[in-house]
N, C-alpha and C positions, 0 to 999 in steps of 0.2 A: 647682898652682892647684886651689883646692876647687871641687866638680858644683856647679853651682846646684842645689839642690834641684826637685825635680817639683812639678807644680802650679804653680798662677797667681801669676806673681811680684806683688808689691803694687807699686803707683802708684808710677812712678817710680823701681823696684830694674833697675838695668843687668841688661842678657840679657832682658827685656820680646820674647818674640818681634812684628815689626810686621805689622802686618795685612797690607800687601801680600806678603810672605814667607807668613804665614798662607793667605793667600785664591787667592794662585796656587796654592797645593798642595789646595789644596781642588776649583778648577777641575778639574785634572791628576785628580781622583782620581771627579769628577762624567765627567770626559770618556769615562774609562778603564772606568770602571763604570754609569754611568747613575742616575740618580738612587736607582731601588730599589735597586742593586746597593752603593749607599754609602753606608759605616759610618763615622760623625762620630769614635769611637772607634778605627779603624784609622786616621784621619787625624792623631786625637793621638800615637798609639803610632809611625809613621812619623817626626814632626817631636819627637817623642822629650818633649812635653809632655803635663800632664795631660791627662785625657778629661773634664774638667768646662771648664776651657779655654775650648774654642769654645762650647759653650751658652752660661756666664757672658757671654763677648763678643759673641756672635752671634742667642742663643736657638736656636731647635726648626732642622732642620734642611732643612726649607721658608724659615726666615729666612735660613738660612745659604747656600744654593743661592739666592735674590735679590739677598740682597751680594754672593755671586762673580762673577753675570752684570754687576750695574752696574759691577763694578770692571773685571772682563775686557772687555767689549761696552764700556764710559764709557772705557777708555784706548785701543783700538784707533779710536774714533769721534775722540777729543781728538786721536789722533796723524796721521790720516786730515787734518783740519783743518787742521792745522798745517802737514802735508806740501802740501796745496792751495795754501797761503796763500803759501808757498818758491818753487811754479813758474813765476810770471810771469802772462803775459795769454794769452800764446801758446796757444789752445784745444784744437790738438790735441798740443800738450808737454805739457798739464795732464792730459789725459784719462790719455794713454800713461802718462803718474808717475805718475800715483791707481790702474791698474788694477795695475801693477808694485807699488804699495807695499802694495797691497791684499790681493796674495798673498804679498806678503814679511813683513806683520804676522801677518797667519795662520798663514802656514810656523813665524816664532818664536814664536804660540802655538796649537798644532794645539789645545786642549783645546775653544778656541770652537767651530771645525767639528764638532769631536768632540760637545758637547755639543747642538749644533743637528743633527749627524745624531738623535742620542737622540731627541730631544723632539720632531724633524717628522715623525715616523713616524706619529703620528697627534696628532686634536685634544686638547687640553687648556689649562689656565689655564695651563701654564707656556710651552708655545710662544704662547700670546696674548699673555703678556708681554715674551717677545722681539719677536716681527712687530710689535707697536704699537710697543713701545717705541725698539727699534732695528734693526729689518728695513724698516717702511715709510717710516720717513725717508729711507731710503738711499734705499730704492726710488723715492721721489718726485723724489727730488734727479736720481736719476741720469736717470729718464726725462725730465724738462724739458729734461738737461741733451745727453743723446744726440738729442730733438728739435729744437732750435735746431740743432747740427751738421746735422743728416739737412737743416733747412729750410734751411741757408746751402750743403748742397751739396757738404760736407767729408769725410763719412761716408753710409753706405749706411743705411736705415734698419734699424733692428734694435731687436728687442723688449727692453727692460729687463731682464727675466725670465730670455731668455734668456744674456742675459751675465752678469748673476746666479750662475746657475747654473753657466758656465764657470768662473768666478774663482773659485768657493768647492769645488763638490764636482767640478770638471774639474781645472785646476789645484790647488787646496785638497787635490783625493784624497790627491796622493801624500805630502802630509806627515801629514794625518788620518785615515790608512790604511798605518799604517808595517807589519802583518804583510802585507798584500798588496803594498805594493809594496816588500817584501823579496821574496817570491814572485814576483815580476814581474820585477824588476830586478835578484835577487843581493842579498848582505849590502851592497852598496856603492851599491846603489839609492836611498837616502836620502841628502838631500843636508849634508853637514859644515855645522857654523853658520858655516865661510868659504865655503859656496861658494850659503848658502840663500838671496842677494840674485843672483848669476847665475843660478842657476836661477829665481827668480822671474821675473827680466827675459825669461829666454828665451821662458818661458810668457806674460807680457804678450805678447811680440812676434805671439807667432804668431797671440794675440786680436786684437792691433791692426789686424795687416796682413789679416785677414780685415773691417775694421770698413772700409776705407779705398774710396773710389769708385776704379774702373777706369777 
């Protein structure tokens, strides 16, 4: 079977790499490196196509780090939704599944974490565009949502922020922190992609059962 040749296949020639293949490796490579640290040209030479490529598709590499967040942040938020809309009425069945699938989406893409440790380290227009765009929604949703609990008397009150921040860089660490928690844990410290939905649960549980009135 003949190479495709390098460079941007034309409209409609089979082996068209598709943007989601394109834009997760883009992420992985934002996440891994940080924005200054990444070369739009190492990410062609890696997925083994041109280096004109992604510009032609994407533009400057400010455009191209805005497509990856919507696509990465827009399917994690679509699946988040959806996973909601599966669990019933049952309040605190719902909470428990959203906070498990919450760390179980992130665990199969650490690049988010990864990219949101990057950019909260300090201010700028690219963490403003995550927190408006898809930090404070969470953030709103969850707090109304952990308030009604706390008012009906289900759960202990507890700050938004702070669970937050459990889900994501508590739980969230050990998979957006794979050389420390190889140091921590051994080469077997990371969890296999069959066992990164029991691990996740495990770490909801231990949120949960801290969330629950005595």
């Amino acid at each position: 079977m003949a190479k495709r040749p390098r460079g941007r296949p034309a409209s409609g020639e089979d082996g068209v790499l598709p943007d989601d293949v394109l834009l997760d490796a883009v992420l992985k490579a934002f996440g891994e490196n940080g924005f200054d640290g990444t070369s739009v040209r190492e990410i062609a030479r890696s997925l083994d196509v041109s280096h004109n490529l992604i510009p032609q598709r994407f533009g400057t590499k400010t455009d191209l780090w805005y497509t990856a967040i919507d696509h990465g942040f827009g399917r994690l938020q679509n699946e988040l939704m959806r996973k909601a809309d599966s669990l019933g009425d049952e309040k605190l069945r719902v909470l428990r599944g959203i906070v498990a699938f919450f760390i179980e989406t992130n665990a199969r893409h650490p690049s988010l974490l990864q990219i949101l440790n990057q950019e909260a380290s300090q201010p700028g227009p690219r963490l403003d565009y995550l927190f408006e765009t898809y930090i404070q929604p969470v953030r709103d949703f969850g707090e109304r949502w952990l308030d009604d609990l706390a008012a009906e008397g289900l759960i202990s009150p507890v700050s938004v922020t702070l669970l937050y921040f459990l889900m994501t860089h508590g739980a969230g660490g050990v998979f957006a922190l794979p050389a420390l928690t190889t140091r921590l844990a051994g080469p077997d410290g990371l969890a296999s992609e069959g066992d990164i939905r029991t691990q996740a649960e495990n770490a909801a549980n231990v949120l949960f059962d801290g969330l629950l009135t005595r």
